[in-house]
N, CA and C of each residue as an Amber inpcrd file, in Angstrom:
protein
   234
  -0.9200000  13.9090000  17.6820000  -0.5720000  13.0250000  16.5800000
   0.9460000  12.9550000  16.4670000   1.3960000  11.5680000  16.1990000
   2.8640000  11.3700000  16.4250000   3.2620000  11.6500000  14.4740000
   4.5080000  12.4310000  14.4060000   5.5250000  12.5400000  13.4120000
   5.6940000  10.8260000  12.4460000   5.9560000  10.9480000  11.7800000
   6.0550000   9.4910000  10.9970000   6.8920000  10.0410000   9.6940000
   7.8500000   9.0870000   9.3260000   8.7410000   9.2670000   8.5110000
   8.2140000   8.2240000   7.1040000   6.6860000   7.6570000   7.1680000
   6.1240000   6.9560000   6.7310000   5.1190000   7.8010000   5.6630000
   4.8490000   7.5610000   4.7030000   3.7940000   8.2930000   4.1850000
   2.7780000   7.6390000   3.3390000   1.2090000   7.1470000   3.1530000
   0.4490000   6.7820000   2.3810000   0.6980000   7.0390000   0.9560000
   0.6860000   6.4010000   0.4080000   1.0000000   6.4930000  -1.0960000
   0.1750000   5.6370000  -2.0660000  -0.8330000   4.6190000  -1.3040000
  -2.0210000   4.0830000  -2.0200000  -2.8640000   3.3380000  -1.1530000
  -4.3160000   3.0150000  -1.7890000  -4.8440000   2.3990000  -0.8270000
  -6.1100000   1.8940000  -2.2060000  -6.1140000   0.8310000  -1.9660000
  -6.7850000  -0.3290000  -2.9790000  -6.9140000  -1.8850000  -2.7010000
  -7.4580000  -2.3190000  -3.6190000  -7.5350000  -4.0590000  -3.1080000
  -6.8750000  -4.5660000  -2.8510000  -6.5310000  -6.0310000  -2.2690000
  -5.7220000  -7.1630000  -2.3010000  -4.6230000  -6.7560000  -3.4630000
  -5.3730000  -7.3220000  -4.4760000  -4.8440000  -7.5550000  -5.6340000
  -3.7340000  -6.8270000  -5.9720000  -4.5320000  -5.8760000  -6.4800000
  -3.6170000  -4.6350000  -6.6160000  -2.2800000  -3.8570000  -6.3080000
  -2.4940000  -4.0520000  -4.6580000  -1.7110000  -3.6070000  -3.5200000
  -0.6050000  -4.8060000  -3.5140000  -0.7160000  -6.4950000  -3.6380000
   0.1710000  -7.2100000  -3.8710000   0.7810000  -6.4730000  -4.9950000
   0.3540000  -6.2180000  -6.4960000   0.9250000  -6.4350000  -7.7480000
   2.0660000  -5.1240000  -7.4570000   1.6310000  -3.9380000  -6.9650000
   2.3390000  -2.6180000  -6.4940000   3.6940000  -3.1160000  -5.4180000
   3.5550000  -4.2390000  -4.4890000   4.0180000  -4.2530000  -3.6960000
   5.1940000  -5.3500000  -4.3640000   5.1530000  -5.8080000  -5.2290000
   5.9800000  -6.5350000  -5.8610000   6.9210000  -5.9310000  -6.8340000
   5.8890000  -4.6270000  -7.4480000   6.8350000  -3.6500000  -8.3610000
   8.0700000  -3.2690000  -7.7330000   7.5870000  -2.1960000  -6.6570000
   8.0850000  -1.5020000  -5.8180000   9.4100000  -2.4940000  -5.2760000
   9.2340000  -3.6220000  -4.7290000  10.2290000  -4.6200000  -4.2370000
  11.2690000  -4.8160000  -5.4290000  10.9590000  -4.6290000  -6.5270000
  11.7590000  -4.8720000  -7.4570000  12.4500000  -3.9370000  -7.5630000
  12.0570000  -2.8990000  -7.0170000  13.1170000  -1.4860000  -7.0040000
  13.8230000  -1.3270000  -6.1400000  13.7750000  -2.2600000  -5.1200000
  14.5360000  -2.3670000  -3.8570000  13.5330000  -1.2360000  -3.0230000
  12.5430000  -0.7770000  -3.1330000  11.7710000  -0.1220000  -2.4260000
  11.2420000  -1.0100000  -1.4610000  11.3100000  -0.8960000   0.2870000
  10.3940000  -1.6990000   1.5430000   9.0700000  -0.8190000   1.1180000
   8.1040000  -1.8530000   1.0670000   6.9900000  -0.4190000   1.5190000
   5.8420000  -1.6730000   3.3610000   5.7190000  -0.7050000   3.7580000
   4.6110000  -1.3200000   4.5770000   3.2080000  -1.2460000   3.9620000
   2.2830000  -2.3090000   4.2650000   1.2710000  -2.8600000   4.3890000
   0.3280000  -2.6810000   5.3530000  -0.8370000  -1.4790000   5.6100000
  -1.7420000  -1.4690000   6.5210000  -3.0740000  -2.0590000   5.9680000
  -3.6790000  -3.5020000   6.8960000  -4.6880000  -3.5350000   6.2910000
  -5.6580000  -3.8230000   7.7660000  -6.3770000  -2.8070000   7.9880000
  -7.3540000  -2.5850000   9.2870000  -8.2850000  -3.8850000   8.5620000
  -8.5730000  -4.4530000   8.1530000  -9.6780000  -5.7410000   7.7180000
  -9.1530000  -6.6430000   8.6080000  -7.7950000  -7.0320000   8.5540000
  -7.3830000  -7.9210000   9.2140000  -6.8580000  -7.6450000  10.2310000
  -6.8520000  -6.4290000  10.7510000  -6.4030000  -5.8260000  12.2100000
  -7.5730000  -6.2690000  12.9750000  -9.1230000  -5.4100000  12.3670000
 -10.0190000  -5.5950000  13.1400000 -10.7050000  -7.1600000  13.4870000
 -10.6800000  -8.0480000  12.5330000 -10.6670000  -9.5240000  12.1110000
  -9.5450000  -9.9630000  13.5480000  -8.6050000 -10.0150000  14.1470000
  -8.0680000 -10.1510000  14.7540000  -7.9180000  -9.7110000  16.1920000
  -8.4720000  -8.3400000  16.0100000  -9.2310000  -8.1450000  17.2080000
 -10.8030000  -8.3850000  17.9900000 -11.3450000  -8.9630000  16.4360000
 -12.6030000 -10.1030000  16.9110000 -13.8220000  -8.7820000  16.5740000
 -13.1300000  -7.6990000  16.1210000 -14.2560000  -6.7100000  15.1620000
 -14.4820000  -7.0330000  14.0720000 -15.8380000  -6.4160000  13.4610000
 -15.7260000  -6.3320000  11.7430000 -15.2120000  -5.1760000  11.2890000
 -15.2910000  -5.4750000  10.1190000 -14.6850000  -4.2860000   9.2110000
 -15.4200000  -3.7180000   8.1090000 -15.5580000  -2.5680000   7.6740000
 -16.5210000  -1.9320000   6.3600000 -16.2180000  -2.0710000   5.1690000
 -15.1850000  -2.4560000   5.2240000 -14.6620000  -2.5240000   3.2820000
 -13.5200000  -3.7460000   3.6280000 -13.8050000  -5.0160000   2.7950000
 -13.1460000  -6.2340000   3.1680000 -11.6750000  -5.9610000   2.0290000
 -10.6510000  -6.3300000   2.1440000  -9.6320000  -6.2810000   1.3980000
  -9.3780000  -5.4110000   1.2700000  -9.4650000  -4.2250000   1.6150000
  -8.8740000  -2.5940000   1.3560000  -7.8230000  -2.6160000   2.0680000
  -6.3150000  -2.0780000   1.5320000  -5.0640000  -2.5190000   2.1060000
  -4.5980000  -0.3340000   1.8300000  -3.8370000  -0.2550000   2.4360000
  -3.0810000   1.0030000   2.3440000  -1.3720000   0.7990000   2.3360000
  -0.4320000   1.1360000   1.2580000   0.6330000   0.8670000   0.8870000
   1.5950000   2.2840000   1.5670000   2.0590000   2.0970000   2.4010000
   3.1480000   3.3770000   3.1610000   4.7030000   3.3320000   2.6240000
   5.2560000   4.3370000   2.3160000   6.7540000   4.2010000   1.7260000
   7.3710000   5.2500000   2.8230000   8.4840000   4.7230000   2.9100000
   9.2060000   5.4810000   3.7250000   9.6690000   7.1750000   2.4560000
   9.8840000   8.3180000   3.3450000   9.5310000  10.0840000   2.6230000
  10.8130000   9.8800000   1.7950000  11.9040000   8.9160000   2.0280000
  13.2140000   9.4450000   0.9010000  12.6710000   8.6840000  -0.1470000
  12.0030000   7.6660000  -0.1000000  11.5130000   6.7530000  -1.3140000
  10.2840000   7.4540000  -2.4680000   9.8110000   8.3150000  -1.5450000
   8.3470000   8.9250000  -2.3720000   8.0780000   9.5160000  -3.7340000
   8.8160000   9.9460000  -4.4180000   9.1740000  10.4350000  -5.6190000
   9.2980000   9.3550000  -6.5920000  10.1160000   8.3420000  -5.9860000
  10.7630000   6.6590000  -7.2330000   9.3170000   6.1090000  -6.7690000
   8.5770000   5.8850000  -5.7340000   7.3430000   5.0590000  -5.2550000
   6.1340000   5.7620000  -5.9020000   6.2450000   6.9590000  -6.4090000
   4.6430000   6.9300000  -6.9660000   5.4340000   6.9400000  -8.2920000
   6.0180000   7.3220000  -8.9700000   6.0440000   6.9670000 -10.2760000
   5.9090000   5.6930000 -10.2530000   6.5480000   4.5470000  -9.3510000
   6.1360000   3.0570000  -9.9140000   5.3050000   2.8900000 -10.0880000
   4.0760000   3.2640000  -8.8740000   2.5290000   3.1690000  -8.6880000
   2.0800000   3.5520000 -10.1970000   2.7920000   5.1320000 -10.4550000
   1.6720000   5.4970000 -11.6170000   1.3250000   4.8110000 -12.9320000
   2.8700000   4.0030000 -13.2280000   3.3400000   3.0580000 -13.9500000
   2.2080000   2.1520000 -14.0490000   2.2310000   1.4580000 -12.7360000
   1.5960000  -0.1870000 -12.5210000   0.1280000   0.4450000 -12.4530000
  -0.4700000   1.6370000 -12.7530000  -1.6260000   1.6030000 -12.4320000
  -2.0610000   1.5710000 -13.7880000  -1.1510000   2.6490000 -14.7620000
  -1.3100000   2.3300000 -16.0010000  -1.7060000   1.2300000 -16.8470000
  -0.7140000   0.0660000 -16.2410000  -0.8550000  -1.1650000 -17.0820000
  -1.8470000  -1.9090000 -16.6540000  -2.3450000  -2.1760000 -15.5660000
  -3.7740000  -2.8480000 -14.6450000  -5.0200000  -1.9790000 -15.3040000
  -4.8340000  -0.6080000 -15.5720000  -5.9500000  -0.6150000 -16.2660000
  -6.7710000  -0.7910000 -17.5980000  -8.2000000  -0.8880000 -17.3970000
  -8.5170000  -1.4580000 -18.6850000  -8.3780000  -0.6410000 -19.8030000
C-alpha cells in the first residue's frame, strides 16, 4: 500500500458532499472528490451504492476540514 499525504474525511451523498465541498472551498481548503459510482459507470461496471462520494483533504488541512464538516453537518441536520 502506497503512503498518501491525502486523508478521508467524509463519505456521503451527492448532495451533501457538494454542500461540504463548497464550505470547505470557502476556506480556501482543495479537497478531492472520490466517487467509485462514476469510476465504475465509466469503466462499463455497476456500482452498489449510487451517489456515494468520499471527500479527501490534504493531512496539513485536517484539523480546519473536519471542524468545517462538523459545522455543515450540524446545520443539514434535521
Amino acid at each position: 500500500m502506497t503512503d498518501s499525504n491525502y486523508i478521508k474525511v467524509f463519505s456521503g451523498d451527492f448532495i451533501v458532499v457538494k454542500r461540504i465541498i463548497s464550505d470547505l472551498e470557502n476556506e480556501n481548503i482543495t479537497a478531492v472528490i472520490k466517487d467509485e459510482t462514476e469510476s465504475a459507470r465509466l469503466a462499463g461496471f455497476g456500482a452498489s451504492v449510487y451517489g456515494h462520494q468520499d471527500i479527501y483533504v490534504h493531512k496539513d488541512e485536517l484539523a480546519k476540514a473536519t471542524s468545517i464538516i462538523e459545522n455543515t453537518n450540524l446545520e443539514i441536520e434535521p
